[in-house]
PAKE-512405 format. One record per residue (C-alpha): residue in one letter; x negated, y negated, z negated. Coordinates in steps of 0.25 Angstrom, whole numbers, padded with zeros to 4 digits, always signed. Layout:
BEGIN
AXYZ ...
# end
This chain:
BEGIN
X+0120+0120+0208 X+0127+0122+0194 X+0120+0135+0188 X+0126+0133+0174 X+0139+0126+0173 X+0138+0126+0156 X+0132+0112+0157 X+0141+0106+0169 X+0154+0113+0162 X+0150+0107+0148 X+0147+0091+0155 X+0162+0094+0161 X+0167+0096+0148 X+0162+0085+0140 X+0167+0076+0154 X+0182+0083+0153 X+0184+0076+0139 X+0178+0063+0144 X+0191+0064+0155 X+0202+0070+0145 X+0200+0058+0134 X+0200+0049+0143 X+0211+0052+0151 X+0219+0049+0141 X+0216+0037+0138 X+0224+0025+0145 X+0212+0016+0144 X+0196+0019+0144 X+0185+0010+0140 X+0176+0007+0152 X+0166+0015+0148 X+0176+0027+0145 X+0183+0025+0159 X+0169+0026+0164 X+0166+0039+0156 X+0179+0046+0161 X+0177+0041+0176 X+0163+0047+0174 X+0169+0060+0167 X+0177+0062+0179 X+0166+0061+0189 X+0157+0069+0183 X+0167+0081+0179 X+0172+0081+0193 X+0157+0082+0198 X+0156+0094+0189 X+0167+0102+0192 X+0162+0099+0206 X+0149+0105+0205 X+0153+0117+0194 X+0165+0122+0208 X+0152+0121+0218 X+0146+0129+0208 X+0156+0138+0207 X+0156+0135+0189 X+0169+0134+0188 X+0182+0143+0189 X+0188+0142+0203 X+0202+0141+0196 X+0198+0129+0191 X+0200+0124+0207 X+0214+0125+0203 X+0216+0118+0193 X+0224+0103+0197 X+0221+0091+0189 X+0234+0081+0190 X+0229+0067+0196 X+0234+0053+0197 X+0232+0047+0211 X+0235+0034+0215 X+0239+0031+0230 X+0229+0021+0240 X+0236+0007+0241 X+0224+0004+0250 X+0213+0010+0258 X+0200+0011+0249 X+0188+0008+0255 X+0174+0002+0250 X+0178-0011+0249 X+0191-0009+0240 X+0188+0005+0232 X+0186-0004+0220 X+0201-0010+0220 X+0207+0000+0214 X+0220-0004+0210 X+0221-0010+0225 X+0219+0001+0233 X+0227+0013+0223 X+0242+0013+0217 X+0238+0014+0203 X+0251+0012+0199 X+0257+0024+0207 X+0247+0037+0205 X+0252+0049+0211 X+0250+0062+0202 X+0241+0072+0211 X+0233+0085+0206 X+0218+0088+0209 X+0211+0101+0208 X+0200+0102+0202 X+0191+0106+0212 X+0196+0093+0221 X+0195+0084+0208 X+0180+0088+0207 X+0177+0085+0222 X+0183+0071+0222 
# end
């Protein structure tokens, strides 16, 4: 149970800037893709738990966060979730939107 969101809110912060350099960066470092890929996690887990503790503004539901998705090619399973560009059409992504809300529950 989140009693005072100050520190959650402040963690989130620093982890937005984390995601909006790197976004647009064509290519990351390995150790900076890592940093990003945990940014993401890590916000969306605190967004997560500031909703079920009802510390943020229900508008902020609403709001839709453009996406890139890429079509299955193949069926992913435990024994190929690692072949990425096997499985998914990276060269074809299809522009989708993601509330919030969904994005935080992923």
């Amino acid at each position: 149970m989140i009693l005072d969101s100050r520190p959650w809110k402040k963690e989130l912060s620093k982890l937005s800037q984390i995601i909006y350099r790197a976004r647009f960066k064509t290519k990351l470092s390995e150790s900076r893709e890592i940093a990003y890929e945990k940014a993401i996690f890590i916000s969306a887990y605190i967004v997560r738990k500031l909703f079920e503790a009802s510390k943020l503004s229900y508008k902020l539901k609403e709001i839709s966060c453009p996406i890139k998705k890429y079509p299955n090619i193949k069926h992913v399973n435990l024994f190929n979730w690692h072949n990425i560009d096997q499985i998914f059409d990276l060269n074809n992504p299809v522009r989708h939107s993601l509330n919030i809300k969904n994005y935080a529950t992923i």
